[in-house]
C-alpha positions in Angstrom: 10.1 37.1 8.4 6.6 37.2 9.5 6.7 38.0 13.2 2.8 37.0 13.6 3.0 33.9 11.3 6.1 32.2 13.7 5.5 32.2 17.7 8.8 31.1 19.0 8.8 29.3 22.5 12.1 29.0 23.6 11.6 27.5 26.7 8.9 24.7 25.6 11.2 24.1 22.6 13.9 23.3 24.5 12.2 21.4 27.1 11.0 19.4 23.8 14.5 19.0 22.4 16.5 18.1 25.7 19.3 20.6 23.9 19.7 24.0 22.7 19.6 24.0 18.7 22.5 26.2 17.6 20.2 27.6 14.3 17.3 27.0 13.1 16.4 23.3 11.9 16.0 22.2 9.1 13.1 19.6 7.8 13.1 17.3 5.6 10.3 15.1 4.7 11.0 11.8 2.5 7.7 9.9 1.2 7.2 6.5 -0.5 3.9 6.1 -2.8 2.0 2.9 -1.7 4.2 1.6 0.9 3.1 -1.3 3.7 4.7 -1.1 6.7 5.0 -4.8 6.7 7.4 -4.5 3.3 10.1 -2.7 5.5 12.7 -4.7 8.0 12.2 -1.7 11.0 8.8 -3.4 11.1 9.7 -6.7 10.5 9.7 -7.9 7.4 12.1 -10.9 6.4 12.6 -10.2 2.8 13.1 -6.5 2.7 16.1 -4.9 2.0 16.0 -1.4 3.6 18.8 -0.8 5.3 18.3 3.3 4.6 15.0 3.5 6.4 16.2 0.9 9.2 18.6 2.6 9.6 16.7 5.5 10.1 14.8 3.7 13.3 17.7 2.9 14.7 18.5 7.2 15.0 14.9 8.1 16.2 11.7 7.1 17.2 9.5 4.6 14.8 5.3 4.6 15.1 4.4 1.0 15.6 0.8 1.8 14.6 0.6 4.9 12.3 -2.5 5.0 9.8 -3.6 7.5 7.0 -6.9 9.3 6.5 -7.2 7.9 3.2 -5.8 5.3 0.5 -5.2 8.1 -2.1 -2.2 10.0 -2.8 -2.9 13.5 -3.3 -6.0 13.3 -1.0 -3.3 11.7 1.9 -1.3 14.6 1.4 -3.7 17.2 1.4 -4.6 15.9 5.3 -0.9 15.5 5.8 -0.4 19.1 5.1 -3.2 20.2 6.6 -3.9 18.3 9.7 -7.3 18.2 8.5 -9.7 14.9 7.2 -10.6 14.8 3.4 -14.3 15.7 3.4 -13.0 19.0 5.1 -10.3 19.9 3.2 -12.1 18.9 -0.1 -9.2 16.8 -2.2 -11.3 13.3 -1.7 -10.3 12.2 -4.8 -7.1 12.4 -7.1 -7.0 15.4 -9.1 -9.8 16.9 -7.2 -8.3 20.6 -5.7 -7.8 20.7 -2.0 -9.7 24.1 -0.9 -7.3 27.3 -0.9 -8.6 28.9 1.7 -7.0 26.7 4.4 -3.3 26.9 5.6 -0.9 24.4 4.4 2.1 23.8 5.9 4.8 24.8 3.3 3.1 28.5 3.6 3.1 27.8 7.3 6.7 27.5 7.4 7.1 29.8 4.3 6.0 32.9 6.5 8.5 31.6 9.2 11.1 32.2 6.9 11.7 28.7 5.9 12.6 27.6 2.2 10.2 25.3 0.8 11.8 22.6 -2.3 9.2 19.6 -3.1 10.2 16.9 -5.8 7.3 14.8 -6.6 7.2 11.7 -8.6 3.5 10.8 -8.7 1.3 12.5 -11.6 -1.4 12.8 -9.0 0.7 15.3 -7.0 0.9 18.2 -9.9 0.4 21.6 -8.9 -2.5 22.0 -11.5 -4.3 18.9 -9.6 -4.3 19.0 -6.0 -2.7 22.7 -5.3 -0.1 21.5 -2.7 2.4 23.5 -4.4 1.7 26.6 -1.7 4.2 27.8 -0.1 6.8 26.4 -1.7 9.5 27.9 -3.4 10.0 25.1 -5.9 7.9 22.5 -6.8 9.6 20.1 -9.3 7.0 18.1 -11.1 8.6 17.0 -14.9 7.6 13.9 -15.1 10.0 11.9 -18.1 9.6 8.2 -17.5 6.4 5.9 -18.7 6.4 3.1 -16.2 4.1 0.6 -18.4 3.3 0.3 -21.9 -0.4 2.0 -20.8 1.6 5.0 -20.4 1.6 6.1 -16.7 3.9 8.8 -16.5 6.0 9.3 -13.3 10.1 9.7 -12.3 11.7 6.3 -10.8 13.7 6.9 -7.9 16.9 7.3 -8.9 15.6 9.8 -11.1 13.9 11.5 -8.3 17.0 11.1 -6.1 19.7 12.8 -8.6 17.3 15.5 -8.9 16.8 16.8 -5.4 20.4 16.3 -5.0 21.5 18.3 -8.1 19.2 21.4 -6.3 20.6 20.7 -3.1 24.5 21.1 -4.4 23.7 24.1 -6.2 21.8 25.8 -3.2 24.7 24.9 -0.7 27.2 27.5 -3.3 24.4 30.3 -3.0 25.7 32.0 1.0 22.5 33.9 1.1 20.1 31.0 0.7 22.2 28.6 2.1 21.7 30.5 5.7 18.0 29.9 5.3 16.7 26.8 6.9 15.2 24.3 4.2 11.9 22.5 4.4 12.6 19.5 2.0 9.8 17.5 0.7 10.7 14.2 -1.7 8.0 12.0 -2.9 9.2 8.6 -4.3 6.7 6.6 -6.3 7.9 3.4 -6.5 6.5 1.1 -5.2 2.6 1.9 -6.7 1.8 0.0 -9.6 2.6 -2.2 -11.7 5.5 -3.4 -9.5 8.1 -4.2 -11.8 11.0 -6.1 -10.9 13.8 -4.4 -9.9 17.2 -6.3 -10.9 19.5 -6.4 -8.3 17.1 -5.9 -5.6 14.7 -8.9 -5.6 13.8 -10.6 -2.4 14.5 -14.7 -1.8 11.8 -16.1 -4.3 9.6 -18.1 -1.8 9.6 -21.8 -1.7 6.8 -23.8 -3.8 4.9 -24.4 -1.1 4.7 -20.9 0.3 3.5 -19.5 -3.8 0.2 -18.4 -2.8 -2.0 -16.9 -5.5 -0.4 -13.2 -6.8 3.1 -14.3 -5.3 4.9 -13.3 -8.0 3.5 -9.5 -7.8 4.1 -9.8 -4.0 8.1 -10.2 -4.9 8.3 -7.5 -7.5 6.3 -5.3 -5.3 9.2 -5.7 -2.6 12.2 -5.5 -5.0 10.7 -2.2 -5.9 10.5 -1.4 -1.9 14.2 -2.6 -1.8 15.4 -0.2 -4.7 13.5 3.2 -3.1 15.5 2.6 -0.4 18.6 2.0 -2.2 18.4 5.6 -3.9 16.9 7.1 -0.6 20.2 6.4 1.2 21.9 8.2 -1.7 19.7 11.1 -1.3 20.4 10.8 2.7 23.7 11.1 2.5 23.9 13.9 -0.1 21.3 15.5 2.6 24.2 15.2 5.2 26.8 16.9 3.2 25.2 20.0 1.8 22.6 20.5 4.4 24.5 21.7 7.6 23.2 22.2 11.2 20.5 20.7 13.3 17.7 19.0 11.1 14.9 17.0 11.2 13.7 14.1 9.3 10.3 12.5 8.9 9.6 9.1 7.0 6.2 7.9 6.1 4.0 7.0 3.3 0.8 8.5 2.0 -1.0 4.8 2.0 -0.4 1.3 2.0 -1.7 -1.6 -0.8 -4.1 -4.1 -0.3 -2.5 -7.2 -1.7 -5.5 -9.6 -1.9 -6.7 -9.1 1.7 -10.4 -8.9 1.8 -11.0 -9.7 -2.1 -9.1 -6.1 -2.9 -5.9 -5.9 -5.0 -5.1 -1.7 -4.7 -5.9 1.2 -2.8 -8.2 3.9 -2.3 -12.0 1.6 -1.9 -12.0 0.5 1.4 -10.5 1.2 5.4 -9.0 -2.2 6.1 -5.6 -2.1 7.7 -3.0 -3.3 3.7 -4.6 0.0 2.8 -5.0 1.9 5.9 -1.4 1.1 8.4 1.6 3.1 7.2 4.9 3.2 8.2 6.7 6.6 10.3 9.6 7.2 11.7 10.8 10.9 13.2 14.3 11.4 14.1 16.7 14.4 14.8 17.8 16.8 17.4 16.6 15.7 20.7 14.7 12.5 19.8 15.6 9.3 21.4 17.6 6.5 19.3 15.9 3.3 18.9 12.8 4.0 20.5 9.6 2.2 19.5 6.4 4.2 20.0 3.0 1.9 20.1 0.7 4.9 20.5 -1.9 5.2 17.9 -1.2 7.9 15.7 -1.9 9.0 11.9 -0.9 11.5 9.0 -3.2 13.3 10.3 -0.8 14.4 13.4 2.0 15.9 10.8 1.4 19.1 10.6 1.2 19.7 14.0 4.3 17.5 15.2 6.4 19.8 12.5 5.3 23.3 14.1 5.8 22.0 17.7 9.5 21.0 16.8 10.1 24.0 14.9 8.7 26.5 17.4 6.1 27.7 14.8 2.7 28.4 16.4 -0.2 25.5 15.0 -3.2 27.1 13.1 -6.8 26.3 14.7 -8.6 24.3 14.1 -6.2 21.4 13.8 -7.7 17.8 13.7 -4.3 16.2 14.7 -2.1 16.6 17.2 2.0 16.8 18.0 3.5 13.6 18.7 6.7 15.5 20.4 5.3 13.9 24.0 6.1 10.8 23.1 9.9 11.4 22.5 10.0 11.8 26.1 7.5 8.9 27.1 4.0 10.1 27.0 1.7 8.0 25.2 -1.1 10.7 24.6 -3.6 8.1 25.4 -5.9 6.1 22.8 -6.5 8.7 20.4 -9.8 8.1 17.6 -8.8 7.2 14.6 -10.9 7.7 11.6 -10.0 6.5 7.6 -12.5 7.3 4.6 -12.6 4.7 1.4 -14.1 6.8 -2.0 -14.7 6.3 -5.5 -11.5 5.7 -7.4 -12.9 8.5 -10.6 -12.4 12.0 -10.6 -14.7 14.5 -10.4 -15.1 16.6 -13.7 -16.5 20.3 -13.2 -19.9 18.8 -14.9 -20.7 16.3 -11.7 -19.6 18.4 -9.3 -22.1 20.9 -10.2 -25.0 18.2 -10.3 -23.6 16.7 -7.0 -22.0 19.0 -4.7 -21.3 16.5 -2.0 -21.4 12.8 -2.0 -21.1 10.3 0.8 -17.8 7.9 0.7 -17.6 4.3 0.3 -16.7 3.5 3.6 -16.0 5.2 6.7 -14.4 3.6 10.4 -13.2 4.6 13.5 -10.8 2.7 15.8 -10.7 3.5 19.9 -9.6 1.7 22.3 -8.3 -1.8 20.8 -12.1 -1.6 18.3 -12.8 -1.1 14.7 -16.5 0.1 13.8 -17.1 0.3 10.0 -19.5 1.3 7.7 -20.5 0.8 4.7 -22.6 3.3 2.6 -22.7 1.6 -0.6 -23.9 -1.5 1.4 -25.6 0.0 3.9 -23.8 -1.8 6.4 -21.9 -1.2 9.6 -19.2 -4.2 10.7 -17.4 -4.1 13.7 -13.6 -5.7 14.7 -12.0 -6.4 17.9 -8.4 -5.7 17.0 -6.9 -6.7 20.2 -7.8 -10.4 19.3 -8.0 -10.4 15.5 -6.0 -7.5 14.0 -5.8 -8.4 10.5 -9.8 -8.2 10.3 -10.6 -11.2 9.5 -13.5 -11.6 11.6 -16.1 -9.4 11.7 -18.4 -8.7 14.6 -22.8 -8.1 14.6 -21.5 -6.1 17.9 -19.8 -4.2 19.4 -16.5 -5.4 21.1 -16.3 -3.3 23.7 -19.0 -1.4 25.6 -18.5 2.6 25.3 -20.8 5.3 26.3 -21.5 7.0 23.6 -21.5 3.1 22.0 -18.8 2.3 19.1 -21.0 3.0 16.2 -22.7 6.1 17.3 -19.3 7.6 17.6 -18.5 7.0 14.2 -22.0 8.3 12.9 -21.4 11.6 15.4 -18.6 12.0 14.1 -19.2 12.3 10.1 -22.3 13.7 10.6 -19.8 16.7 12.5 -17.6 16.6 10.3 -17.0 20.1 8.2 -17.7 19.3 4.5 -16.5 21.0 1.5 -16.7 20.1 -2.2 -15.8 22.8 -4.8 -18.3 23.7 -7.2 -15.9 24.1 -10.1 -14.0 20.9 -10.8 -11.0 20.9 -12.2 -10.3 21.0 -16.2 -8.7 17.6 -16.8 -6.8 17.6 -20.1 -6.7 14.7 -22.0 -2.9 13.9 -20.7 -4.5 14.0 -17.2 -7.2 12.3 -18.3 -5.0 9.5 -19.7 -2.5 9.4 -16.8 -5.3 8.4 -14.2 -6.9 6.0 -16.3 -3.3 4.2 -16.2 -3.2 4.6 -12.6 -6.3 2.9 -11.8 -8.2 6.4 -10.5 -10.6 7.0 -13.6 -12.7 4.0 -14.3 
């Protein structure tokens, strides 16, 4: 074990955890590709069927208002992992390589002696890609199903599921590893698209009246939100059986999906909330049952949270922050908030040498019950009050609320602040990859 790598704090720890922890915990981290909070029933929604992740709430505390840094999947992660913004840690794009000279949080833990297992389901994830696969110990990335006849390549969730279980039984027979604590990371795809309807899982169709335009992929989208959790509650409990001792676990997604609101059908182009607002829920040793946390908070706060409940000094130069406070009732006040819209296409090693850095689509910032965004392609900055209209629908000439520096010079401070970084050298997409993000949407 790396003594400088892990900073134990016993007494903060257990201040944190109300109990003593009898071994190290283990984490585990459960993902969903593309998921609204709105499609799950913790957060209200009437159709859903998710009685794994509600049930889930019910053991620990559940983010009413958690966002992402970014409506793409591998460049989510790479903030999630790294508690740091995209332009900084240089994945803006799918299958553009986060920077390797930052710590990630698998390697993090790895160095506190912590196993690391991933099983990813989302092409955009692969090792060759993004380079999350540091610090982990196994990184299962065989991709075997095509989910449309364009020929997107992924694993479904049972698939997924049976997979991570099969490692977990045959790691609970090996003594020596089984002693280890486990960091546990399983990505689930469904529900990105195309939705396909899942039989046996399909939401009430919706009365006549009620079939707005793109209904019908509104319904499969949630039968396939109602079959993840279905096979997540089979992983769960196989996680209960073979995993032993104190453990943590940590839902969320990497994004959500616009679903016609603002003229967009997808993810990834613009900061509105369908793409921006994500669902997260923490629970385990210590953390309150049933609690309901309104607090502002973001992927962007992962990394951190995970150290702090792990005892595991956090590197510097964090942008997030540990959400452990608010197991115990601290809000952590009204915490900025920032979420980057870019290009869908990746960058080939030929454009990143002709353009090192490029500006995003869209940049905002939300503070104190406002939304400020801009728009670089338009050259336009919008503005929200989300106390009084929090599905955006109304945008303001103005500020709605009078802040010293003012809204929108926040937001410019900010980026212009921001560390950049764009590698020189792009990636070497081969024609597979090539084809696989086309199906996905990400290469125009």
């Amino acid at each position: 074990m790396n003594a400088g790598a892990r900073a134990i704090r016993p007494a903060i720890l257990a201040a944190l955890l109300a109990v003593p922890l009898a071994a190290e915990p283990h984490f585990v981290l459960l993902s969903v590709d593309t998921l609204r909070a709105d499609a799950v029933g913790a957060y209200g929604a009437e159709t859903a069927t998710t009685p794994t992740i509600d049930a889930l709430a019910e053991a620990g505390v559940l983010f009413e208002d958690a966002q992402t840094t970014i409506g793409k999947t591998g460049p989510a992660f790479a903030s999630i992992f790294t508690s740091l913004y995209p332009p900084t840690h240089g994945s803006r794009r799918n299958a553009q390589r986060m920077r390797s000279d930052v710590p990630v949080l698998a390697q993090i833990l790895g160095n506190a002696g912590y196993e690391a297992a991933a099983f990813i389901s989302n092409w955009t994830l692969r090792a060759d890609l993004v380079g999350l696969d540091r610090g982990f110990d196994h990184y299962d990335e065989h991709f075997n199903q095509s989910r449309n006849a364009a020929g997107v390549m992924e694993r479904s969730a049972d698939d997924i599921a049976r997979a991570a279980e099969r490692w977990l039984r045959r790691r609970a027979r090996d003594e020596e590893r089984n002693g280890r604590p486990l960091f546990l990371w399983v990505h689930f795809s469904d529900p990105h698209s195309p939705y396909l309807e899942r039989t046996g899982f399909t939401p009430p169709r919706p009365p006549r009246e009620q079939r707005t335009a793109g209904w019908q992929r509104r319904w499969r989208y949630q039968s396939e939100v109602n079959y993840v959790d279905h096979w997540m509650g089979r992983l769960t409990r196989a996680i209960e059986e073979v995993l032993p001792g104190p453990r943590f676990t940590l839902f969320l997604s990497d994004h959500g999906e616009s679903m016609g609101e603002h003229g967009y059908w997808g993810h990834g182009k613009n900061v509105h909330w369908p793409n921006a607002r994500i669902p997260m829920i923490l629970a385990g040793p210590g953390v309150p049952e049933g609690r309901r946390v309104q607090a502002r908070v973001g992927v962007i706060d992962v990394l951190p949270t995970v150290l702090d409940l792990l005892g595991v000094e956090t590197p510097e130069d964090v942008e997030g922050r540990s959400l452990a406070p608010f197991r115990t009732g601290g809000d952590g006040g009204d915490t900025p908030r920032y979420v980057i819209g870019d290009k869908h296409s990746a960058l080939t090693a030929k454009s990143r040498r002709s353009a090192p850095y490029e500006d995003p689509l869209q940049i905002s910032l939300e503070v104190n019950g406002a939304k400020v965004l801009h728009d670089f392609s338009k050259r336009r900055t919008t503005y929200f009050d989300l106390t009084a209209d929090p599905r955006e629908e109304r945008p303001l000439d103005k500020p709605p609320v009078d802040l010293v520096p003012p809204l929108g010079r926040r937001l410019v401070n900010w980026y212009r602040d921001l560390e950049k970084y764009e590698a020189r050298s792009g990636t070497v997409l081969s024609e597979d990859d090539i084809k696989q993000l086309k199906s996905l949407g990400y290469i125009d």
